[in-house]
KEBA-204025 format. One record per residue (C-alpha): x negated, y negated, z. Coordinates in Angstrom, 2 decimals, always signed. Example, Ala and Ser with C-alpha at 12.3 -4.5 7.8 and 13.67 -1.06 7.14 Angstrom:
BEGIN
-12.30,+4.50,+7.80
-13.67,+1.06,+7.14
END
This chain:
BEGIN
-107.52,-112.26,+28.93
-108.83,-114.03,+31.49
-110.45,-112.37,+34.79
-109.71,-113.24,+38.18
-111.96,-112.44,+40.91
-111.05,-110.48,+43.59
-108.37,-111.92,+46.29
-107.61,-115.17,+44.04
-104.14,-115.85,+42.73
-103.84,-115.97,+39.26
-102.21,-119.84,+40.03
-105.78,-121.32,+41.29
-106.73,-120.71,+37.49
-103.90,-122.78,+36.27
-104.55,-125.79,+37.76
-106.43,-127.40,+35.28
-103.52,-127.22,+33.35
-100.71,-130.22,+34.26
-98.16,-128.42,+33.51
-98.64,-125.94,+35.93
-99.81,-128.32,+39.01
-95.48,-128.72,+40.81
-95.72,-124.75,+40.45
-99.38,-124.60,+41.83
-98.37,-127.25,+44.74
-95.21,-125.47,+45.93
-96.99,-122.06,+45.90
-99.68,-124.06,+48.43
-97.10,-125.61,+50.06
-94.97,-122.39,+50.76
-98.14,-120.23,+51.71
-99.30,-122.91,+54.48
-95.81,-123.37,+55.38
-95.54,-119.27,+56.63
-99.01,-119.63,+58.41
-97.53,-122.47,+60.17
-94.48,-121.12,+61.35
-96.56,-117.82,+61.92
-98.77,-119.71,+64.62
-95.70,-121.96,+65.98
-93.88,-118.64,+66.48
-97.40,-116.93,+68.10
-97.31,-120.28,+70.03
-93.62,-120.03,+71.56
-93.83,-116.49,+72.62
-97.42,-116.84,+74.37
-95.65,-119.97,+76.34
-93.06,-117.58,+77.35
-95.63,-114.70,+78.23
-97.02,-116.93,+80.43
-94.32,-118.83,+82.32
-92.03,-116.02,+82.22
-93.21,-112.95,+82.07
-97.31,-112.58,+83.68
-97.26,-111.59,+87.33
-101.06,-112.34,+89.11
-103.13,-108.95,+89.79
-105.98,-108.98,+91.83
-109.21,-108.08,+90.08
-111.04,-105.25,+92.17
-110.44,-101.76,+93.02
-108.96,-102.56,+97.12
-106.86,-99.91,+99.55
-104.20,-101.56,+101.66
-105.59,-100.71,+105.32
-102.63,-102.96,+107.30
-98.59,-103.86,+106.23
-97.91,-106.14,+108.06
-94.66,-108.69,+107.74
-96.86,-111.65,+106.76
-99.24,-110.04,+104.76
-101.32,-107.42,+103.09
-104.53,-106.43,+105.20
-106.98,-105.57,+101.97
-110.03,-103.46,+102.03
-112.94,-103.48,+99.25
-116.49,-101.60,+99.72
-116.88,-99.05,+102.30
-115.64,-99.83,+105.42
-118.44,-98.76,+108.36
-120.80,-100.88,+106.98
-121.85,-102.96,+109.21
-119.85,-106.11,+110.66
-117.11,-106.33,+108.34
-116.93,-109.47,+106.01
-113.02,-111.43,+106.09
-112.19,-113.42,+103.75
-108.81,-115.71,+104.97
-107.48,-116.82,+101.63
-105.10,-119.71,+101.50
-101.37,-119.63,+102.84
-100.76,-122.35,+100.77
-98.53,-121.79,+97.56
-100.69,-119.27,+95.66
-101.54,-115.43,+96.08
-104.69,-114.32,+97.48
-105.69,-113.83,+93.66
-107.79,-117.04,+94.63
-110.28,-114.87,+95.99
-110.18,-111.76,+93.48
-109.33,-113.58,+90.38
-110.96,-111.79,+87.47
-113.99,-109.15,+86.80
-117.27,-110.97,+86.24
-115.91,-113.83,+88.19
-114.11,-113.11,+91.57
-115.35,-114.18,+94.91
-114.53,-110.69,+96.54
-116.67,-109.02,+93.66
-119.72,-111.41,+94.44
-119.49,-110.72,+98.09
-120.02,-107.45,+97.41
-122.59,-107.36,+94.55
-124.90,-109.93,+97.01
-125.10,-107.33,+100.27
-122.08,-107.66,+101.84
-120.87,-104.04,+102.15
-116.76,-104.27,+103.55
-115.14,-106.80,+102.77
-111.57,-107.54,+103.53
-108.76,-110.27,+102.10
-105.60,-111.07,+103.55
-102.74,-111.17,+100.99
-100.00,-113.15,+102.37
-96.86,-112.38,+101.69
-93.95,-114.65,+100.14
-91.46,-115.98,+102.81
-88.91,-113.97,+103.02
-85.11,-116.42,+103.83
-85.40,-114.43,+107.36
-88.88,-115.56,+107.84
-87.62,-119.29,+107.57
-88.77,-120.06,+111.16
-91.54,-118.34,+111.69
-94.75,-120.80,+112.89
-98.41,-121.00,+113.17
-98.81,-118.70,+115.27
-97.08,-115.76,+113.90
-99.38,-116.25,+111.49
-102.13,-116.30,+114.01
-101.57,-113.60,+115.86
-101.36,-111.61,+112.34
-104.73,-113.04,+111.52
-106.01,-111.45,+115.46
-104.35,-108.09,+114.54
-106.49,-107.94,+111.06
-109.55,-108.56,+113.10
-108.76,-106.27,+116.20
-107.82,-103.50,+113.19
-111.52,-104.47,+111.58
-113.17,-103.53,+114.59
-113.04,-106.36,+116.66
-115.53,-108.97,+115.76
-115.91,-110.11,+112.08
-117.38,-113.17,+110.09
-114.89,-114.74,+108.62
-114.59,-117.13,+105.59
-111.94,-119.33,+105.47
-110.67,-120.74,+102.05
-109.00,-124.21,+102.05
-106.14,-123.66,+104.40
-107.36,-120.45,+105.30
-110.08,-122.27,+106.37
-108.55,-124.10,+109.30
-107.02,-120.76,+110.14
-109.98,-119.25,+110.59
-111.28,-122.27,+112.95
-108.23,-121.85,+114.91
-108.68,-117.92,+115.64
-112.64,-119.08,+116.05
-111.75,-121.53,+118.45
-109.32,-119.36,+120.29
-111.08,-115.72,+120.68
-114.92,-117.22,+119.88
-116.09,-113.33,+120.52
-114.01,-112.24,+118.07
-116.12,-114.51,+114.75
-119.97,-113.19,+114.13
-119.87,-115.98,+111.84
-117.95,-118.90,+110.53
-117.93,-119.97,+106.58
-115.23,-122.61,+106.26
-114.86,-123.59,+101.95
-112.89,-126.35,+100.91
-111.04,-126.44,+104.64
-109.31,-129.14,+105.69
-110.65,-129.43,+108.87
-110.31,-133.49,+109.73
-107.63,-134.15,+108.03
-108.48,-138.08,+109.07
-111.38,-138.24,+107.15
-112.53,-139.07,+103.49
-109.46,-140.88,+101.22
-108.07,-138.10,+99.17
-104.74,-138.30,+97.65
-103.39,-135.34,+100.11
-103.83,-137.21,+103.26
-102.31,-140.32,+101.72
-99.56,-138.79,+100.71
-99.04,-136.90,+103.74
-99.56,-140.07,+105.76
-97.56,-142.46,+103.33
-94.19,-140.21,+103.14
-91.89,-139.93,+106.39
-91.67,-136.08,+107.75
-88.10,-136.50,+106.79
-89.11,-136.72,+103.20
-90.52,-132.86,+103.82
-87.84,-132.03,+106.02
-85.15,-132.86,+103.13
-87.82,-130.55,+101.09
-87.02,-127.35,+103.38
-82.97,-128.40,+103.36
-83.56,-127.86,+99.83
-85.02,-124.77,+100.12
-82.77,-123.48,+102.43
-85.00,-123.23,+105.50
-87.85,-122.59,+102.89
-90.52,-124.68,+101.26
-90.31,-122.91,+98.19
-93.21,-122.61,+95.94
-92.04,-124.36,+92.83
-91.22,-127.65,+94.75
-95.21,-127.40,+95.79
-96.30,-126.43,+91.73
-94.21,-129.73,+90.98
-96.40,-131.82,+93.28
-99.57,-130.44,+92.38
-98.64,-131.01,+88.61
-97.83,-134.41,+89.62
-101.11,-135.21,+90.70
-102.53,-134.58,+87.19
-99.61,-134.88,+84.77
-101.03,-135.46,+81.47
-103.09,-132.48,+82.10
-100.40,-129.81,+83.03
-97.82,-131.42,+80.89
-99.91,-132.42,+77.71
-103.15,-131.44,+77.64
-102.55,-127.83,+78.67
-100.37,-127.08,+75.86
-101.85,-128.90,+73.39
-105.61,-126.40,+73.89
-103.07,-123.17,+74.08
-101.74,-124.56,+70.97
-105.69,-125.29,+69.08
-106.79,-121.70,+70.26
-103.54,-119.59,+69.96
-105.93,-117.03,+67.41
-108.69,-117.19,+70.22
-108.01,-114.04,+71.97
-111.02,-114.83,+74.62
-109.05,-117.89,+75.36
-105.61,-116.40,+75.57
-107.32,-113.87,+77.97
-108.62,-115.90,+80.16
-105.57,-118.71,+79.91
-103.18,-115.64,+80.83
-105.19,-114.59,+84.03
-105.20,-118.32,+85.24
-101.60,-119.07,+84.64
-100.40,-115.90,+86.10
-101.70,-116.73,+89.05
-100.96,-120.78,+89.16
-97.33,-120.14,+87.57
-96.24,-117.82,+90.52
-96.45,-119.69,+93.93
-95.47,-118.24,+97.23
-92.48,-119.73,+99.31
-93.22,-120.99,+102.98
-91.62,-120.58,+106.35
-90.02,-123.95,+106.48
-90.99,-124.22,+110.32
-94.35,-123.55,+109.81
-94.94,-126.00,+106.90
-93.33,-128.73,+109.10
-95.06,-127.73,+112.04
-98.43,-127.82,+109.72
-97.66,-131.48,+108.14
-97.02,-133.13,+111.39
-99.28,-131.55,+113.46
-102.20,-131.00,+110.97
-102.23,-133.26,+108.44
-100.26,-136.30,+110.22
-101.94,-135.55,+113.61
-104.77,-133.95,+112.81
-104.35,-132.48,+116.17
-107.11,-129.71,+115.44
-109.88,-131.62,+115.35
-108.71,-133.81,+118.23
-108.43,-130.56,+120.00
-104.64,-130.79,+120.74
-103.31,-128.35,+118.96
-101.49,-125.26,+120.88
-102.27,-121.92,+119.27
-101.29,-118.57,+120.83
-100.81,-120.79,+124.20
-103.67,-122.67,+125.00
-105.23,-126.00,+123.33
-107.72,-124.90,+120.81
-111.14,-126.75,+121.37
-113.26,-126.17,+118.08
-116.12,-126.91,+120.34
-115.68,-123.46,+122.08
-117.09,-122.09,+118.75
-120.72,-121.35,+118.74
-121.51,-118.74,+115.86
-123.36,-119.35,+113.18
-121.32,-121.75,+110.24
-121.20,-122.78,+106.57
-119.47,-125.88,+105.56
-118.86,-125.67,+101.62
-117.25,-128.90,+99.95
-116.89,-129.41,+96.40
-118.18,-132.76,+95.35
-114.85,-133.47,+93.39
-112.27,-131.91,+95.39
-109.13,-133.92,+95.29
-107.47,-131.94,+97.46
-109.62,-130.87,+100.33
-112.10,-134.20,+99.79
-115.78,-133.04,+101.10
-115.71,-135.33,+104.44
-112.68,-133.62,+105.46
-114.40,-130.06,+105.20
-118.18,-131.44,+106.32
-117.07,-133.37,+109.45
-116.11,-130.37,+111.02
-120.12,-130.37,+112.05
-119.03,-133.12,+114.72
-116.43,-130.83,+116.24
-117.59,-127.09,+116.33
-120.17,-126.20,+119.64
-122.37,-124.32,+117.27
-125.70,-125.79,+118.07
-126.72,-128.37,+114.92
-129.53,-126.39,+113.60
-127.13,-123.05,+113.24
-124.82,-125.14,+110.86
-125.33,-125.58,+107.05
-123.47,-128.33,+105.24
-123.72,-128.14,+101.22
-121.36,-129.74,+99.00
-121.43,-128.74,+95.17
-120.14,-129.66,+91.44
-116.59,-129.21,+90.84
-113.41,-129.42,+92.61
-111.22,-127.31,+94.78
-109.96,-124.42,+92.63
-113.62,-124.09,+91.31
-115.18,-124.05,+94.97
-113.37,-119.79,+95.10
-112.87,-119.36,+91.40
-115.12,-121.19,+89.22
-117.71,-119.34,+87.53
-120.44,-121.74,+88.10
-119.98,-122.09,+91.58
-119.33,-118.40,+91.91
-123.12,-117.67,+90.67
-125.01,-120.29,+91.53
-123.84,-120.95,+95.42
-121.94,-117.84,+96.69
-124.81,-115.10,+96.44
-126.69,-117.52,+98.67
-123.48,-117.74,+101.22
-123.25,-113.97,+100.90
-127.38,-113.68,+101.81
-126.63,-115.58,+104.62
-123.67,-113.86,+106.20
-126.17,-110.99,+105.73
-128.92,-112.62,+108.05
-126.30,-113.27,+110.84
END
């Protein structure tokens, strides 16, 4: 009798044999038929696990130090040392996760390993239907009682719309901001040709005033993960599921695909008042950097602000583009010499969350809100 060795079917020996071949092809057939249906089926419910069922979690061991009704005031590192580091992440669809994404690459986490010894992040909250009309500046003044609760007088780095947040509060109590790192902030919202200030300068405010109707006095986070899928649709649409699909048995993948989507899946909703207020006024206006915008009562004049500042622009960013983040430089009183302007690889995700950037460019940002 004829041998085998170990782990072959007895059919591979047959094959040489015609008679056996339409028993030798079916048995092929039907044994890559269940590894197919085994991934398609691996494929469907890790689609579901991510769109349905993964909630985002920031990364790093924090205490809530503040509850407040528009967000969560966070606290990493030890908290007496030294001027306390902010970090203002974005009010802008997404979860402060932006800042605390993942362990081995989270902005928080770097700020910390590169001498920064308290940091802070503010976790804004989802509207709420009664926070529907809340503006700016209950936002602002939020942002003041974070700072007054840190002591006082903080630097403070704004992330994309955080970022313009930041220059408001800077611009409005200067004493209050050791020093200023504005990152992928869309501070002249004139400037550069990006896709955002098209749009927001193409499409009548009634267009995102029938938005908030929609809501019901909210601009509701999935109408804003629509748009931003829009802007790249063969990537979110086809592309996205088509690399889940090639590396469904990649569990380093699936990992690191879960962490990302559970964040970009789950957007916040907005006041609808305050995102109104912020497309006319910001982004149709640009009334910041023309120093006519009213915060907490008064005009803010971004040329009161004379601490120390970082202007970081990614080189791609589609969505903050880098003259809109760099020009600031013309507007802020901080004498010339006091302000750095660096623009990097990547785009505007990759600017708080990318790995590259994260290693190569925030140590050095970290080093220098040390020196200050």
């Amino acid at each position: 009798m004829t041998k085998h060795p170990a782990g072959k079917s007895s059919t591979h020996s047959t094959l040489g044999v015609p008679a056996f071949w339409p028993m030798a092809m079916a048995a092929a057939l039907a044994e890559e038929g269940a590894e197919l249906y085994a991934k398609n089926l691996k494929f469907i419910e890790e689609e579901i696990k991510i769109n349905e069922e993964l909630r985002p979690r920031l990364a790093t061991r924090n205490e809530v130090r503040l509850e407040l009704r528009t967000m969560r005031l966070r606290d990493y590192g030890k908290p007496g040392t030294g001027i306390p580091t902010l970090v203002d992440a974005p009010y802008a669809g997404h979860t402060a996760v932006i800042a605390d994404y993942h362990r081995g690459q989270s902005l928080v986490e770097t700020l910390l390993a590169s001498g920064i010894g308290h940091v802070a992040l503010t976790d804004w909250k989802t509207a709420s239907e009664d926070m529907k009309d809340l503006e700016v500046d209950n936002y602002l003044a939020e942002l003041v009682v974070a700072i007054d609760d840190l002591g006082g007088r903080v630097n403070l780095v704004g992330l994309c719309q955080g970022g313009w947040m930041a220059a408001m509060v800077a611009a409005r109590f200067p004493a209050k901001v050791n020093a200023l790192v504005l990152a992928g902030a869309p501070i002249d919202t004139d400037a550069g040709d990006g896709p955002i200030k098209r749009m927001a300068q193409a499409s009548p405010l009634s267009f995102y005033q029938d938005l908030v109707a929609l809501g019901g006095g909210l601009m509701r986070g999935k109408f804003m993960l629509q748009g931003w899928k829009n802007m790249h649709p063969e990537e979110h649409y086809i592309q996205q599921h088509i690399d889940l699909y090639e590396h469904i048995d990649d569990p380093t993948y699936l990992a690191k695909e879960e962490t990302f989507e559970s964040w970009y899946e789950n957007p916040l909703d907005l006041p609808g008042r305050w995102y109104l207020q912020v497309i006319k006024e910001i982004f149709k206006e640009n009334r910041l950097a023309k120093g006519e915008f009213v915060g907490l009562g008064r005009k803010l004049d971004l040329g009161a602000i004379a601490c120390p500042a970082y202007l970081l622009a990614g080189a791609a960013d589609d969505i903050t583009t880098p003259e809109q983040v760099l020009d600031a430089a013309k507007y802020l009183g901080t004498p010339k010499e006091r302000i750095v302007r660096e623009t990097v690889p990547g785009g505007h995700i990759g600017l708080f969350m990318g790995a590259r950037t994260l290693t190569e460019h925030w140590p050095k940002i970290a080093r220098w809100i040390a020196a200050q």
